[in-house]
C-alpha positions, 0 to 999 in steps of 0.5 A: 500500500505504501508504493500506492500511496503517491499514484493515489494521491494524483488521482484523488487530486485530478479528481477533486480538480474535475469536479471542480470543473464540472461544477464550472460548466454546469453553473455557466451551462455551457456544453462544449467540447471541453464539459464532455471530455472531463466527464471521459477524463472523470471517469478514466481517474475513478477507474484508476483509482478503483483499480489502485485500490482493488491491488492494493487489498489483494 
């Protein structure tokens, strides 16, 4: 767990600045191509961090 730590550490950070940016786009409510490529982005660190954790407890 300990080698993890710093590969989590950037996920978690990424995913505490898309959310962020979400909350941005949704507040302007404004679309554009940039809003669907974070929510792709999004979705890709909550895998990564997913699967971080499952190594980790195995």
């Amino acid at each position: 767990m300990e080698k993890d730590r710093p590969i989590l550490l950037i996920l978690f950070w990424g995913l505490i600045l898309e959310v962020i940016t979400f909350v941005y786009f949704l507040s302007q409510k404004r679309f554009p191509f940039e809003f669907y490529l974070n929510l792709v982005v999004m979705g890709i660190t909550v895998l990564g961090i997913w699967l971080v954790l499952r190594r980790a407890r195995l």
